[in-house]
C-alpha positions in Angstrom: -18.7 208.8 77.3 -20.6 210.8 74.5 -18.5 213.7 72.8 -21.2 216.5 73.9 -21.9 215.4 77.3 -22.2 218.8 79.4 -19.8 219.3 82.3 -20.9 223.0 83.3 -23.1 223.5 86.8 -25.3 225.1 84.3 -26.1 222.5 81.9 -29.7 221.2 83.2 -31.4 221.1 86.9 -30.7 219.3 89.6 -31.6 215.9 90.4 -34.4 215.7 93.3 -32.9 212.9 94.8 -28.9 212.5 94.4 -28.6 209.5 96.5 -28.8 206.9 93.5 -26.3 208.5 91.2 -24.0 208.7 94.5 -24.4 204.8 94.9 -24.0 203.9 91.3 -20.6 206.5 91.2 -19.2 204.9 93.9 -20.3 201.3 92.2 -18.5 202.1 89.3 -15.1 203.1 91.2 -14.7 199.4 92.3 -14.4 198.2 88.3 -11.1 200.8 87.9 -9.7 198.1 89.3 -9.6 195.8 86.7 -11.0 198.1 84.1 -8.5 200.9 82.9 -11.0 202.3 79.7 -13.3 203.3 82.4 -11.2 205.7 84.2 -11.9 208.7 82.3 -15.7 208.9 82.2 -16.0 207.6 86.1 -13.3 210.3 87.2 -15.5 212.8 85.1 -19.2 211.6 87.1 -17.4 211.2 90.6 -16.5 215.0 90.3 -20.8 215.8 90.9 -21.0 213.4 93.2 -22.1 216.8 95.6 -24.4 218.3 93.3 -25.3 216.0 90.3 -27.5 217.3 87.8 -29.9 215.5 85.2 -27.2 215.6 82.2 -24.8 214.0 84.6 -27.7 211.4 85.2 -28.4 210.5 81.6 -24.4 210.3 81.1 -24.3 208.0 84.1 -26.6 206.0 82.3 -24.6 206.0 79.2 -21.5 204.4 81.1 -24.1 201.7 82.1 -25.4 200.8 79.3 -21.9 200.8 77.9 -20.6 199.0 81.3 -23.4 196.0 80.2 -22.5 196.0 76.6 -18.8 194.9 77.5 -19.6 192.4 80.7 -17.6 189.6 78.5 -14.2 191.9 78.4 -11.3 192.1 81.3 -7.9 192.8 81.2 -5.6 190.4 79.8 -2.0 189.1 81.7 0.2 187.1 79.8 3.9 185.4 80.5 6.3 187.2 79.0 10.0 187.0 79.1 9.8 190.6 78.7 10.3 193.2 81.9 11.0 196.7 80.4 8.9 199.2 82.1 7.9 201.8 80.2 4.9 204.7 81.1 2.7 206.9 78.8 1.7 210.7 79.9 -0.9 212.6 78.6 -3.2 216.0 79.6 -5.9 218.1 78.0 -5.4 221.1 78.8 -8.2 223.5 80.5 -10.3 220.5 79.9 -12.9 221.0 82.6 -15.2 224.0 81.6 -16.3 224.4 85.5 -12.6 225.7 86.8 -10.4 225.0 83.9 -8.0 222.6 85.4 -6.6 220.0 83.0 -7.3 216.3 82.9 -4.5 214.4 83.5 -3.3 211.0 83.0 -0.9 208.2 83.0 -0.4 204.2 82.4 2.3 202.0 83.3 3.9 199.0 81.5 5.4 196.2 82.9 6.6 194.6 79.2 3.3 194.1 77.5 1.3 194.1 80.1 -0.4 197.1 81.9 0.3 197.4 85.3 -1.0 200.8 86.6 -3.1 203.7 85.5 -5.3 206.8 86.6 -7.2 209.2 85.4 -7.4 212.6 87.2 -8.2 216.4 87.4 -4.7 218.6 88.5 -5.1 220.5 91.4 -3.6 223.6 90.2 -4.7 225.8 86.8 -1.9 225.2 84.3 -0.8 228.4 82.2 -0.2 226.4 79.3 -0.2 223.1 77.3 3.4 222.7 78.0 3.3 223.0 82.2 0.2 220.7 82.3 1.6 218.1 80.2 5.2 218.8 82.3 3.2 218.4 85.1 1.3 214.6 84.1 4.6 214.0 83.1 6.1 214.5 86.3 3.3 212.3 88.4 3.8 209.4 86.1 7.5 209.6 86.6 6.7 209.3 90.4 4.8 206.2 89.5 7.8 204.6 88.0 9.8 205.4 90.2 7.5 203.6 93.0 7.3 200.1 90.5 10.9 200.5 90.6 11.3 200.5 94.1 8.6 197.8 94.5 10.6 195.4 91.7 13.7 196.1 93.5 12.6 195.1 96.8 11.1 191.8 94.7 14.7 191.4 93.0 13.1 191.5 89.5 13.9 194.7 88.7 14.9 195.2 84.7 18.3 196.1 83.8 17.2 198.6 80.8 15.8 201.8 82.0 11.9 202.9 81.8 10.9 205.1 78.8 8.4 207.9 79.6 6.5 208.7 76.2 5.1 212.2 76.1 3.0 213.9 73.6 4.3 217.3 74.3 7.7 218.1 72.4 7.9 221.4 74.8 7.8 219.1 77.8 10.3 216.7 76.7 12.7 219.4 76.4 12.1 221.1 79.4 13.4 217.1 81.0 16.8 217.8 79.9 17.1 221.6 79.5 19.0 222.9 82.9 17.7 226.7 81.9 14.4 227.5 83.8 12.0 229.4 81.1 9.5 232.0 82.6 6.9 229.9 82.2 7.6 227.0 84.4 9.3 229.1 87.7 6.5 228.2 89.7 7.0 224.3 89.3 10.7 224.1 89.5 10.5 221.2 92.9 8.9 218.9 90.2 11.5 219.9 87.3 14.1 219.2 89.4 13.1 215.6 90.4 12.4 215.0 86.5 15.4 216.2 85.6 17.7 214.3 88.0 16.2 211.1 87.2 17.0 212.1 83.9 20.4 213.7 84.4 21.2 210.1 86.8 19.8 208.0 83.6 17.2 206.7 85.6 14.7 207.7 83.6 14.6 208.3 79.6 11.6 210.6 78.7 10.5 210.4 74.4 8.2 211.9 72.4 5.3 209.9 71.3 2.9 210.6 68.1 -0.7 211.3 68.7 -1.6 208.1 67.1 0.7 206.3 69.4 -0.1 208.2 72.9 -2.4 205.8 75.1 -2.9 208.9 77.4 -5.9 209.6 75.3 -8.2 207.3 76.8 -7.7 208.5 80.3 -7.8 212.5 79.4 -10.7 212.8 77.7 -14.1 212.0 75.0 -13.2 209.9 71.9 -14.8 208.6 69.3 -16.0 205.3 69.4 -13.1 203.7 66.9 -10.2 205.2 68.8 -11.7 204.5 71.7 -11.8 200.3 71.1 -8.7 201.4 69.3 -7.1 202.4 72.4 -9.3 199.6 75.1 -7.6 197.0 72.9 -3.9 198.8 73.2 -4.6 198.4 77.3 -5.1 195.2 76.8 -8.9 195.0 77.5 -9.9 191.9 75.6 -13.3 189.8 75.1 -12.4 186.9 77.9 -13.1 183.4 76.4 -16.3 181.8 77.6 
């Protein structure tokens, strides 16, 4: 997805007839399956779905063209004697300009290979970097916490425990910190099941570098080189004729 691409109701006029960018935004949706680097800028479309305008058409167009360029890539699976699960967490805070929520987003490792991602807009407005991050934080926690249970019902689950990487130093803290700041009162049900995964070791939460957060991909606009950068880190790899 281009850098500039407008978000804002106000950007341009509205399309006469909606229906087409409805059936190729719900098109799209069916290649998250297999298709993590694609998450972002489909999340972003599928929010106009109601009322798209023509700079949501030509950015439509621009996944398509982009979608075409890259039929010859899928996401790789290999054997490995490796089962360590271990998550990344990312947000951009206020990222959408039409209500200010952040984007939020989360993938999950199964030892090198991904195993489940998504890319979404919180439902609340967060006050600050540090709650929205908290709060991606706290939904990919949930998501490890489901491959967990699924593993253990499969009697493969790992005996080391998953790593949650964060980019947020302030959010890492607030994982093992049993004093509630003023700032994060009104989301202490999901501190609380952070920290007791924590507190249990269940869970180990680290920082991570902004060079090394994967989040990136799934939270917002890159450039083009971090963003093959990043498609190749998923795992997303040109499939042998």
């Amino acid at each position: 997805m281009s850098l500039t691409t407008a978000n804002h109701p106000d950007g341009s006029a509205l399309l006469d007839d909606p229906t087409p960018y409805r059936q190729l935004g719900g098109s799209l949706m069916y290649l998250l399956i297999t298709l993590p680097n694609l998450s972002f800028a489909v999340n972003r479309l599928c929010q106009f779905m109601h009322n798209p305008m023509q700079d949501h058409w030509v950015a439509l167009k621009h996944v398509l063209r982009y979608v075409k360029g890259t039929m010859h890539h899928g996401l790789r699976l290999m054997p490995s004697s490796s089962s360590v699960i271990h998550a990344f967490s990312d947000s951009d805070w206020a990222g959408c300009s039409v209500d200010r929520k952040s984007i939020a987003g989360y993938i999950a490792f199964l030892g090198p290979n991904l195993l489940s991602w998504i890319s979404h807009k919180q439902r609340t407005v967060a006050r600050s970097s540090t709650e929205a991050e908290y709060k991606a934080l706290v939904d990919a926690a949930a998501e490890v916490t489901w491959i967990q249970s699924l593993l253990r019902e499969l009697e493969l689950l790992p005996s080391m425990v998953p790593v949650l990487w964060c980019y947020n130093l302030r959010a890492t803290y607030l994982c093992s910190n049993p004093i509630f700041h003023a700032r994060t009162k009104h989301v202490k049900v999901d501190y609380h099941f952070v920290r007791d995964k924590v507190s249990s070791g269940a869970l180990k939460v680290n920082f991570s570098s902004t060079h090394d957060q994967l989040g990136d991909i799934f939270t917002k606009p890159l450039f083009a080189t971090r963003f093959n950068e990043l498609r190749v880190k998923l795992g997303i790899v040109l499939c042998p004729p």
